[in-house]
C-alpha positions as CSV (number, residue, x, y, z in Angstrom):
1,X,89.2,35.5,-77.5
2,X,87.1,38.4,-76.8
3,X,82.9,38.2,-75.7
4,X,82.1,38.2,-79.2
5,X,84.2,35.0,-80.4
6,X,83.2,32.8,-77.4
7,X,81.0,29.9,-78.4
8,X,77.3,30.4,-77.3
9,X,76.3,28.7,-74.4
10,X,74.3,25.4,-74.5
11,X,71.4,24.2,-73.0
12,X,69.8,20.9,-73.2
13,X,66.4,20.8,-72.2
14,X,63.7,18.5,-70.8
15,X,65.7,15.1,-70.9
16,X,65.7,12.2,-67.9
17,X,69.3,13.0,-66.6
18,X,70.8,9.9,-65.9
19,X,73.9,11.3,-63.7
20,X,76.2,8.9,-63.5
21,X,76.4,9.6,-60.0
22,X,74.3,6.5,-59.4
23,X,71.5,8.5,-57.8
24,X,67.8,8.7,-58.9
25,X,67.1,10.1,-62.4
26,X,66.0,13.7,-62.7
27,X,62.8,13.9,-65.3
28,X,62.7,17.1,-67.1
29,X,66.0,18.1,-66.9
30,X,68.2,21.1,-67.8
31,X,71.9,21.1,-69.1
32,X,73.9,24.3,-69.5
33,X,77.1,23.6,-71.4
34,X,79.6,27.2,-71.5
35,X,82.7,26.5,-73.4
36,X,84.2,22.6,-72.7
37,X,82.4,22.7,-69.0
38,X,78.7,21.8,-67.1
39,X,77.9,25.5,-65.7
40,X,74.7,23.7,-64.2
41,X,72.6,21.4,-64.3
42,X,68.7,20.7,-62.5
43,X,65.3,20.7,-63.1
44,X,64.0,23.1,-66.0
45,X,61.8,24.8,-63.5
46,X,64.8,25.9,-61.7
47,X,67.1,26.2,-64.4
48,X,66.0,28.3,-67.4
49,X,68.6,28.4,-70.2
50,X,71.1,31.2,-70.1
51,X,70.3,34.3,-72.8
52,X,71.5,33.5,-76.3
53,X,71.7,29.7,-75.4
54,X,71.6,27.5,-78.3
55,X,68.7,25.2,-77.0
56,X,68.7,21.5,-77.7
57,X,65.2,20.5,-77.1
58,X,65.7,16.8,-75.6
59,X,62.1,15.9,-75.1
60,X,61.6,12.1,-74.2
61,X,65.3,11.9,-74.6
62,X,67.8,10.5,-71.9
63,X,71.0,11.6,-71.4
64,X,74.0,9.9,-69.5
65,X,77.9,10.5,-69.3
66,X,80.1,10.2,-71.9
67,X,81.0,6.6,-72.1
68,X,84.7,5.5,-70.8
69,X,86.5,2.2,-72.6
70,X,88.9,1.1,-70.2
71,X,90.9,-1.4,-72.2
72,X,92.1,-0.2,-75.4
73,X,94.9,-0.4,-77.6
74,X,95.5,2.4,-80.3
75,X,98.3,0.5,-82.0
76,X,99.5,2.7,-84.6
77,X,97.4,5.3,-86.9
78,X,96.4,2.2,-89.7
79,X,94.7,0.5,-86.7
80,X,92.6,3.1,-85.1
81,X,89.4,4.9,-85.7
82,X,88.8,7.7,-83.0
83,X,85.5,8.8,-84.7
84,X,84.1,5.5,-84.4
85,X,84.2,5.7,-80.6
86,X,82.4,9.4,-80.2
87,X,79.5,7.8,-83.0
88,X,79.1,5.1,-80.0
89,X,78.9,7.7,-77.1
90,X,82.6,6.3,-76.0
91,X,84.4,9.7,-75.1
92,X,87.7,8.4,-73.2
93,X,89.3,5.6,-73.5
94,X,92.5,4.0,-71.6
95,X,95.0,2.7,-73.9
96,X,97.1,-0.4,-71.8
97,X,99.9,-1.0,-74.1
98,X,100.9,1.0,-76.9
99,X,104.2,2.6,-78.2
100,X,104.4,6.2,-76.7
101,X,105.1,8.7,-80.2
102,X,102.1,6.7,-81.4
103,X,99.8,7.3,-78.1
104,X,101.5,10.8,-77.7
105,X,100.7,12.3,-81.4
106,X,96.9,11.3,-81.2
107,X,96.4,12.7,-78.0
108,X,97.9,15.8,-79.2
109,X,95.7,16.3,-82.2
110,X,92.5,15.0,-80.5
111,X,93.4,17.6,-77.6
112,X,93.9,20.4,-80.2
113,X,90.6,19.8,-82.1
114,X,92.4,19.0,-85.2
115,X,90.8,14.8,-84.9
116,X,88.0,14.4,-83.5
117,X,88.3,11.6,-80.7
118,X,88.0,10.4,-77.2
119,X,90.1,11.3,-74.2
120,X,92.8,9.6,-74.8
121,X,94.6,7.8,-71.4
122,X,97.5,5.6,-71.7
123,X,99.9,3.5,-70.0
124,X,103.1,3.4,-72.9
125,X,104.2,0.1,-73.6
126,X,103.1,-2.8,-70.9
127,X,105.9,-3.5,-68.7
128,X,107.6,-7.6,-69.3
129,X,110.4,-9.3,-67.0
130,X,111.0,-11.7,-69.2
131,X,110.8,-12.8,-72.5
132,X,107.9,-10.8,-74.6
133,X,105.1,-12.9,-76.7
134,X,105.9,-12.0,-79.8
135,X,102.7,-11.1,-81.5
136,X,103.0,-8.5,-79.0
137,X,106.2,-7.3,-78.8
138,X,105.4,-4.1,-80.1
139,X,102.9,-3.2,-77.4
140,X,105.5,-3.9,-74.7
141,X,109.0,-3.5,-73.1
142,X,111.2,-5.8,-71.5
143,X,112.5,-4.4,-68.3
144,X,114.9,-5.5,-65.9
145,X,113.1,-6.9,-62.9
146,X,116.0,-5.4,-60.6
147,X,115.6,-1.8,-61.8
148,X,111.7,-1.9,-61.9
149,X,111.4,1.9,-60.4
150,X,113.7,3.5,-63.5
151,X,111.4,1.9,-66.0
152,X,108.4,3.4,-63.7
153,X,110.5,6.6,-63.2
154,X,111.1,6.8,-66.7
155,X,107.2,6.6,-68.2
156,X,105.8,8.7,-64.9
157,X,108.1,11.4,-66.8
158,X,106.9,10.7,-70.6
159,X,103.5,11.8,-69.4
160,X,101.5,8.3,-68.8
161,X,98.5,8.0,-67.1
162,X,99.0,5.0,-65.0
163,X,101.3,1.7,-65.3
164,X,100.5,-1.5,-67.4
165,X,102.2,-4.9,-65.8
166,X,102.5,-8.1,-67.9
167,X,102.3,-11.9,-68.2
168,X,106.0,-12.2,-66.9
169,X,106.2,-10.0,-64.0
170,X,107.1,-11.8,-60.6
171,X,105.2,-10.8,-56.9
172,X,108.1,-9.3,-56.0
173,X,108.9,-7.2,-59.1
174,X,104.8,-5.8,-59.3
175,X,104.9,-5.1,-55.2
176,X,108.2,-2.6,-55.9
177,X,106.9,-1.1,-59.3
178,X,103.3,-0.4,-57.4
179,X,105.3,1.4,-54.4
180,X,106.8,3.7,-57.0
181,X,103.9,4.3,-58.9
182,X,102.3,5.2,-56.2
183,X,104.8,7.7,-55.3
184,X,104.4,9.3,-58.6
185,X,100.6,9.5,-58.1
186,X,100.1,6.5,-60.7
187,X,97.9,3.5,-60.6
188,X,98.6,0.7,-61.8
189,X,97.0,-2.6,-64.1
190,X,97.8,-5.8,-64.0
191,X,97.2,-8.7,-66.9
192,X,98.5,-11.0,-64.6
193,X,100.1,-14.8,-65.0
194,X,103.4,-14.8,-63.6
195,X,102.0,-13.0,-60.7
196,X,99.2,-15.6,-59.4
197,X,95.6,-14.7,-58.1
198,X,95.3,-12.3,-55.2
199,X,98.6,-12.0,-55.3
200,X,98.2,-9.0,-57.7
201,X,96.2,-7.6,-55.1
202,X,98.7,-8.0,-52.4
203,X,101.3,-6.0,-54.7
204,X,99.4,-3.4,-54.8
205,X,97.7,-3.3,-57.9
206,X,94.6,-1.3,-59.3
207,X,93.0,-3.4,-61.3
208,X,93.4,-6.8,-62.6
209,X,92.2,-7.2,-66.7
210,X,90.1,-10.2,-68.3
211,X,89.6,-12.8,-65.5
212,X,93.1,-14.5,-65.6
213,X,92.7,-13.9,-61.4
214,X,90.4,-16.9,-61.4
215,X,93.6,-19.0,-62.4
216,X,94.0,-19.2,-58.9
217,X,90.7,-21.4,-59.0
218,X,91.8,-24.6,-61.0
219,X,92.3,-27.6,-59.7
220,X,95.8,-27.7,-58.1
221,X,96.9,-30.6,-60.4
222,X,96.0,-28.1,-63.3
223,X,97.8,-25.4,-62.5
224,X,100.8,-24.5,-65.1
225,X,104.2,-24.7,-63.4
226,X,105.0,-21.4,-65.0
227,X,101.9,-19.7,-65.9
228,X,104.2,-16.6,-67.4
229,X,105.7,-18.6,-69.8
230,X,101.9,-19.2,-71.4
231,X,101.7,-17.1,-74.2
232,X,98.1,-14.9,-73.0
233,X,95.7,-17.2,-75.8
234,X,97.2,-20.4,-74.2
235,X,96.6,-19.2,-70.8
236,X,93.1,-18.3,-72.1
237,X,92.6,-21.7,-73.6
238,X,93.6,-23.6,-70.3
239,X,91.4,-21.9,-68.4
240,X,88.2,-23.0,-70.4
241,X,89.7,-26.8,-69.8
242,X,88.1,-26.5,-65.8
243,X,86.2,-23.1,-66.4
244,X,83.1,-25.8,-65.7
245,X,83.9,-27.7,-63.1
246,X,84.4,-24.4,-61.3
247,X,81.8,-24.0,-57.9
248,X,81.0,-19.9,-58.2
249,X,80.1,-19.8,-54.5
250,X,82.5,-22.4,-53.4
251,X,84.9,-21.4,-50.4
252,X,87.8,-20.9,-53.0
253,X,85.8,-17.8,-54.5
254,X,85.5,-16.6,-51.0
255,X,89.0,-16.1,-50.0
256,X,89.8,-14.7,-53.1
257,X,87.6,-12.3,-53.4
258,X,88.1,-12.1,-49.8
259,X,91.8,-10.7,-50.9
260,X,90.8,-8.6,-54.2
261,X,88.4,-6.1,-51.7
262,X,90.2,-5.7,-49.4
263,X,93.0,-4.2,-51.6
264,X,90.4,-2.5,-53.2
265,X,91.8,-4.2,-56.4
266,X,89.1,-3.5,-59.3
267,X,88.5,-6.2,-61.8
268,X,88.2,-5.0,-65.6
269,X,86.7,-8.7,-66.9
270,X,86.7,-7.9,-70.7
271,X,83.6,-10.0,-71.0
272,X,83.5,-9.6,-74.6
273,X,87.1,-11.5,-75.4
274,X,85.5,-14.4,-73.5
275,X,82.4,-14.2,-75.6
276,X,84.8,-14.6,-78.8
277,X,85.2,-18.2,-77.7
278,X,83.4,-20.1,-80.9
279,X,81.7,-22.8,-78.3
280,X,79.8,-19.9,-75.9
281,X,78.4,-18.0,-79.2
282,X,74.8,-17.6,-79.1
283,X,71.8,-16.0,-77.8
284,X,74.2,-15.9,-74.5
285,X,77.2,-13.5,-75.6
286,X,75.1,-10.5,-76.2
287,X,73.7,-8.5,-79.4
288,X,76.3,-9.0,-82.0
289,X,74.4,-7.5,-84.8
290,X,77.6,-4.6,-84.6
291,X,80.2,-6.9,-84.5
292,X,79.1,-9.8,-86.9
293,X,81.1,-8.8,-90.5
294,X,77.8,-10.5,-92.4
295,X,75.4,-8.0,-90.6
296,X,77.3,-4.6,-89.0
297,X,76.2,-1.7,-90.9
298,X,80.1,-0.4,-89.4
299,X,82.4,-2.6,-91.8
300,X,82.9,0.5,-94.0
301,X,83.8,2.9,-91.4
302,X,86.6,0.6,-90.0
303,X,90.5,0.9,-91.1
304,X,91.3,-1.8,-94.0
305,X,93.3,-3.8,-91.5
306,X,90.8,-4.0,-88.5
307,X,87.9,-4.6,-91.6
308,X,89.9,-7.4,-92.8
309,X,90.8,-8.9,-89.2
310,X,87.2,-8.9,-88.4
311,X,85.9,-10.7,-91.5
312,X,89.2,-13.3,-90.9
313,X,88.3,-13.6,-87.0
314,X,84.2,-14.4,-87.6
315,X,85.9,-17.0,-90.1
316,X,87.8,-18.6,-87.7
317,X,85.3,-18.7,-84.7
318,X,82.9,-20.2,-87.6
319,X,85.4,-22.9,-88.4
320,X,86.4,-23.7,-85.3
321,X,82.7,-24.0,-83.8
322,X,81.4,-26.4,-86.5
323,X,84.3,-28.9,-85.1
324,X,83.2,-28.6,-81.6
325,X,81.3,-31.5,-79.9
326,X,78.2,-31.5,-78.2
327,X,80.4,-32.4,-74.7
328,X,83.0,-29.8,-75.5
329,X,80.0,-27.1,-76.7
330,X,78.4,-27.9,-73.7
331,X,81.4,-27.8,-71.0
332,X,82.0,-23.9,-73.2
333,X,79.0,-22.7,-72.5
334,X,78.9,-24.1,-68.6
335,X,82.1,-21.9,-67.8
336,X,80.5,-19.2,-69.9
337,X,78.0,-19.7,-67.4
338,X,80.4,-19.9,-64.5
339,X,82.3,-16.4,-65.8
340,X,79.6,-14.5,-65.3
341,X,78.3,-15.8,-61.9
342,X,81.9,-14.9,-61.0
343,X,81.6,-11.5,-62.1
344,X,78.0,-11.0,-60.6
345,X,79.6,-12.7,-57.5
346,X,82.7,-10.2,-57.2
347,X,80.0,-7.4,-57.7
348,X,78.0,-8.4,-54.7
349,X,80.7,-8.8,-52.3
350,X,81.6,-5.4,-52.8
351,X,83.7,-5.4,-55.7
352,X,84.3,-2.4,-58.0
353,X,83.8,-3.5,-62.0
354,X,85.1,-1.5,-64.7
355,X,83.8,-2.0,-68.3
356,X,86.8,-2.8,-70.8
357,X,86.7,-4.5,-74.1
358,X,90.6,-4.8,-75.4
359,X,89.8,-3.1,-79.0
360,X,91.1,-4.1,-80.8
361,X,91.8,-7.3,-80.2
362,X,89.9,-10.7,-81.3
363,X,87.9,-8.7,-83.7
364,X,86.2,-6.2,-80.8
365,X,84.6,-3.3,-82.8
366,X,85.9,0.1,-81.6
367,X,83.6,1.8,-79.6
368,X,80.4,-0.4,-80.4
369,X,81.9,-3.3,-78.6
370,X,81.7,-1.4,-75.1
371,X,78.0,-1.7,-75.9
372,X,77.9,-5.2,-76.0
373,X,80.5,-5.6,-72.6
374,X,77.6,-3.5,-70.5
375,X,74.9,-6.0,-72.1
376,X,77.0,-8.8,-70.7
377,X,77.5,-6.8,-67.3
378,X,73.7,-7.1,-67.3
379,X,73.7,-10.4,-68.2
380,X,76.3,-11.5,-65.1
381,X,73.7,-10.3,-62.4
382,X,74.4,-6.0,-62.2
383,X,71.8,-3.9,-62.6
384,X,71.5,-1.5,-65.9
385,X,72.8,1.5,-63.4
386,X,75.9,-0.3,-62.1
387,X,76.8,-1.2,-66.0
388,X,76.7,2.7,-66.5
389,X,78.8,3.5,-63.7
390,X,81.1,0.9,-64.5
391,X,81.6,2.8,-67.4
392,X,81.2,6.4,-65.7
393,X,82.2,7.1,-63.0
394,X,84.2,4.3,-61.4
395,X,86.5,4.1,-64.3
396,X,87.3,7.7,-63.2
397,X,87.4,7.5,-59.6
398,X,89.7,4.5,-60.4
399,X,92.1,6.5,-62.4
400,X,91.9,9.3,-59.7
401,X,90.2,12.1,-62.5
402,X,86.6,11.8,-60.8
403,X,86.8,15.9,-60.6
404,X,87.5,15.8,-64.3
405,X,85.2,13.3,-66.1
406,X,83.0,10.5,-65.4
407,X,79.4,12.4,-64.6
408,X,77.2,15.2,-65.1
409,X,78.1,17.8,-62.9
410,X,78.9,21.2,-62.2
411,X,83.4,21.9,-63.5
412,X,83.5,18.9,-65.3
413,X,84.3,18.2,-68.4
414,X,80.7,18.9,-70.9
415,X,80.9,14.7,-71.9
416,X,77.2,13.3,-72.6
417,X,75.6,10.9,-74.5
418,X,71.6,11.7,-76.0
419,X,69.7,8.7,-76.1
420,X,66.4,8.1,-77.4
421,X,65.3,5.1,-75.1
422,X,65.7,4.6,-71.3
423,X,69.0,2.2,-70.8
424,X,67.9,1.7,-66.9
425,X,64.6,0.3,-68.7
426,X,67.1,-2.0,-71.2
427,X,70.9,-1.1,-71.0
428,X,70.9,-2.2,-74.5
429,X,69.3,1.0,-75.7
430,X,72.8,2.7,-74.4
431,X,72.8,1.9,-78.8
432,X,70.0,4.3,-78.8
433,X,72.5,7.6,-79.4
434,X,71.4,10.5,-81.1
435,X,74.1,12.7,-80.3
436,X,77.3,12.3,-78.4
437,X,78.8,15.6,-76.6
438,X,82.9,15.9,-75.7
439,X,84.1,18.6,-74.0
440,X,81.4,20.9,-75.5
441,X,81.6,20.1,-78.5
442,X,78.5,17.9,-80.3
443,X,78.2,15.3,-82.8
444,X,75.8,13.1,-84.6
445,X,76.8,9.5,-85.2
446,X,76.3,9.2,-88.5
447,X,78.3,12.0,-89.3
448,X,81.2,10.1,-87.2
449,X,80.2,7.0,-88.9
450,X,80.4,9.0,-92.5
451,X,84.0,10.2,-92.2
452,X,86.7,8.5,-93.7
453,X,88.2,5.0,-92.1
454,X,92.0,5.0,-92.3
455,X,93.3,7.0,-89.0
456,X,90.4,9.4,-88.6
């Protein structure tokens, strides 16, 4: 491409740069964008915009990182709407479970330009030892325990970027397949069962998703002789049987998270899968103005079959909660209660927390949903800034690409988010977007939001 033919630079000017670094704010901020990179990036009295800049003027606008997903599942073209997450400032996500041509095609035409879309990361299928659950056979593989390293071997050469474990695997099993990740520079992520607690932690894991490691806090007489042989919903649904009776800073919470930090094992808690729970809805679970069927101006923009899940899930949770008692409502929203004191706990000690959602799964809304998780992360006791970085730059520290995404800086790749309200002042204005950047390329939402549903 010759002088003439390169894209003009960029420079967004007079914004509150919001880093992601987890530093102070800069007021008055410049920018500079050349080609898919940050050139540089300071205070417009220092840093005028290069000649022939297209100049966004960003006054009494804030601007953060592109937004990272870390718990997504693409599964299959009919089920996925990549648009949707740049309209809500998501610009990677991390698929943990999905069929490799699938994954591999959409990465390919988001990377070319042909579909516009988020970073795609991905795992391949999650890895089982023993029998799959069957409503999600498709996102896994059954391995043989014995040979764990091949299977390892033999995604670390398809081109993942990191290894998903599953309900079934054994201590043993994860401990060897997280040696030989590691030897192929990969991390690894755990939905654990089979594999108990901190013993996730012990194998070596990266980070363990939703909050099935405080299994490990039920009542001894509770505890399932098998846990791996609980499909992951009635796993789900035993914990809320003694989610209440839970003490969040009882001695049991200590020695646990004790044994998650000093692995340095992250936790990913999905907050927004636990909010599904019919009995915990409520002023409680977070703005769900996006995610309610009856009231999301988003319902058109979705593929027909995530549309028609959505309307089918609200149904369900609206059946299911006008059958509730007030004991059972009540004893819900306690371990609600307890969840997030957990989370807030885990953050205190030290713990690193990533912001996932599991689009989508249990009627989560791509992209928006992330929105809600950070209001929730708010919610559990972190600050508005930790919520960001837990979906900044931790999430690419933890996958090992913090020199390629996850903040504002000089080399990295040009991914930023416009808002037109401070989200350190409310992290709910993180909805505020007015346009989302990727890799130097802009967008406006409701352009996104316009285009059409099925596999765009």
């Amino acid at each position: 491409m010759s002088s003439s033919e390169r894209p003009r630079p960029i420079a967004i000017t007079g914004a509150t740069l919001i880093d992601g670094t987890g530093g102070p704010p800069l007021a008055n901020a410049t920018v500079v964008i050349e080609g898919d990179r940050f050139s540089r990036i300071g205070p417009a009295t220092e840093t005028p915009p290069p000649e022939g800049a297209q100049v966004v003027d960003a006054r009494g606008r804030f601007v953060i990182p592109g937004l990272t997903d870390m718990h997504v599942h693409v599964l299959g073209p009919d089920r996925w709407h990549a648009r949707l997450f740049l309209a809500a400032g998501v610009t990677t996500v991390l698929d943990l479970g999905g069929q490799l041509p699938d994954l591999a095609a959409l990465r390919g035409a988001i990377d070319a330009g042909t579909t516009p879309g988020p970073r795609l990361l991905y795992t391949g299928p999650f890895l089982e030892e023993g029998e799959p659950y069957a409503g999600f056979a498709h996102l896994s593989r059954r391995v043989d325990g014995a040979h764990i390293e091949d299977a390892v071997d033999e995604l670390a050469d398809a081109g993942v970027d990191a290894i998903k474990l599953y309900v079934t695997i054994t201590p043993g099993t994860a401990e060897r397949a997280c040696a030989r990740a590691r030897a192929r520079g990969l991390r690894v992520f755990m939905h654990q069962q089979e594999t108990w607690g901190a013993d996730a932690a012990d194998a070596g894991v990266d980070c363990v998703e939703h909050m099935m490691v405080f299994g490990a806090l039920a009542p001894e007489a509770l505890r399932p002789p098998e846990p791996g042989r609980l499909t992951p919903f009635e796993y789900g649904g035993w914990m809320w049987r003694w989610l209440a009776d839970v003490d969040p800073r009882g001695d049991a919470v200590t020695r646990l998270f004790d044994r998650l930090i000093a692995a340095d094992t992250a936790l990913d808690p999905t907050l927004v899968l636990f909010a599904a729970r019919p009995g915990a809805l409520g002023d409680d679970v977070g703005d769900t103005s996006l995610d309610d069927p009856e009231r999301t101006p988003l319902l058109p923009a979705l593929p027909a079959p995530v549309r028609e899940e959505l309307i089918r899930r609200w149904a369900e949770r609206r059946r299911a909660a006008a059958g509730v008692s007030a004991r059972s409502a009540d004893r819900t929203r306690k371990g609600w209660e307890h969840l997030l004191a957990l989370v807030d706990r885990f953050h205190r000690a030290g713990g690193t927390v990533l912001a996932g959602t599991d689009c989508p799964n249990v009627a989560i809304v791509s992209g928006y949903s992330l929105h809600r998780e950070l209001e929730l992360l708010v919610r559990a006791g972190l600050s508005p800034m930790d919520a960001l970085l837990a979906a900044t730059r931790r999430p690419a520290e933890r996958l090992d690409r913090a020199g390629e995404f996850g903040t504002i800086a000089p080399g990295l790749a040009a991914d930023l988010v416009v808002l037109g309200a401070d989200p350190l002042a409310d992290i709910r204005n993180v909805r505020r977007i007015e346009r989302v950047m990727t890799r130097g390329r802009m967008y406006e939402p409701e352009t996104l939001r316009r285009a059409p549903a099925a596999g765009a």
